[in-house]
N, C-alpha and C positions, 0 to 999 in steps of 0.2 A: 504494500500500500504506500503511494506516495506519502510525504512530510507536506502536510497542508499546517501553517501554522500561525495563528494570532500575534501580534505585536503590537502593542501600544494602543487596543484595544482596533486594531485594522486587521480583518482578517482578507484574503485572497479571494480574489473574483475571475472563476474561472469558466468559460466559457462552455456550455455541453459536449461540444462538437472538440473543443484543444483535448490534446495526450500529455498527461504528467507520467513520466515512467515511474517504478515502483520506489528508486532509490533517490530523485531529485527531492530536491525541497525547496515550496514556495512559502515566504514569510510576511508579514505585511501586509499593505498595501499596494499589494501586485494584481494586474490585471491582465489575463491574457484574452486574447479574441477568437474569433473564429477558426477555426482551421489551425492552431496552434501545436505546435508538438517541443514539449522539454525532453529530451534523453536521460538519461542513465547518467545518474553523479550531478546535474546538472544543479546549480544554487542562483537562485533569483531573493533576491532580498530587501525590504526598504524598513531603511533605518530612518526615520526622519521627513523623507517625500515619498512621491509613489515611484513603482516602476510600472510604467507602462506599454504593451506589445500591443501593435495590429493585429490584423487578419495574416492568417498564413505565414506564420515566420518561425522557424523552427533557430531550436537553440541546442547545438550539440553535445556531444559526453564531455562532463567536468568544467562547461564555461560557469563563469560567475559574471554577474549582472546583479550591480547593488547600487540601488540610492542613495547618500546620505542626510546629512540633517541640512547641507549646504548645497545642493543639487538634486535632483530627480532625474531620472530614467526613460526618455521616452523613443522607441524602437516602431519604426513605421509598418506600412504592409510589406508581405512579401519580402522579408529579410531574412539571411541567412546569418548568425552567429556559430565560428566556427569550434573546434574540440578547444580545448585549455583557454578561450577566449577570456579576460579580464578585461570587464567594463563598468567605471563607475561615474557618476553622473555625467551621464554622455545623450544627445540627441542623434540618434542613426535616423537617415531619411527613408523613405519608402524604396523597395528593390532592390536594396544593399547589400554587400557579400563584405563578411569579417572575417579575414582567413582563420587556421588552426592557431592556437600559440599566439594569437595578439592582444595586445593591452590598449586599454585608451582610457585616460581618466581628463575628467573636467577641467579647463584651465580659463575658461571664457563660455559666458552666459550662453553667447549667440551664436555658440561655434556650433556645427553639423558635422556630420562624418556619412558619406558614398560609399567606398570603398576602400579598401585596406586587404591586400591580398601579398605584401609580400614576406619571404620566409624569415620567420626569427624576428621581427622587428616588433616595435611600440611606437604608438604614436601620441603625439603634444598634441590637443588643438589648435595651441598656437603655433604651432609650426604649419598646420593649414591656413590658419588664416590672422598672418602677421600682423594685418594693419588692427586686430582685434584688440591689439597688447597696448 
């Protein structure tokens, strides 16, 4: 049975139709949508804001996707988060692809992230969007 669990008196809003595998755990104020699928290991969490998924966006073995008290989580349609992903307060746009193995944490309110596919790396959002800093 997956780890559905309360925080901070916010419990998890999961769609009929998403797949929580049996070993993921969603905590908080997370919200996933339609057509959702978490995998095996998988940690979604909001400490503080919500974390929020679209429609159809799947989140692979062992990524983490957390909120905190200084940022929230918001993940569009159709996005792909890949194996060991670490993302925390981050905005992914719609149709996105997060390779295996990347990181991204919050560095700027109004930053986005498309794409992020290569091997071994982390990314700044201020290193996308400079004039942000």
């Amino acid at each position: 049975m997956s780890i559905i669990l309360e925080h901070k008196g916010q419990r998890p809003k999961i769609h009929p139709s998403a797949y929580v595998a049996p070993n993921a755990t969603i905590c908080g104020d997370v919200t996933l949508g339609e057509g959702c699928r978490v995998l095996f290991g998988a940690t979604l969490v909001a400490e503080g804001n919500p974390v929020v998924l679209g429609k159809n966006c799947l989140i692979e073995e062992n990524a983490l996707i957390k909120a905190t008290s200084r940022h929230s989580v918001a993940i569009g349609d159709s996005v792909v988060i890949g194996v060991g992903v670490h993302l925390a307060g981050c905005t992914i746009e719609d149709n996105s692809f997060f390779g295996s193995g990347r990181a991204c944490s919050k560095v700027h309110t109004s930053a986005a992230v498309r794409w992020c596919g290569s091997r071994r790396s982390s990314i700044s959002l201020r290193a996308l969007h400079p004039a942000a800093t």
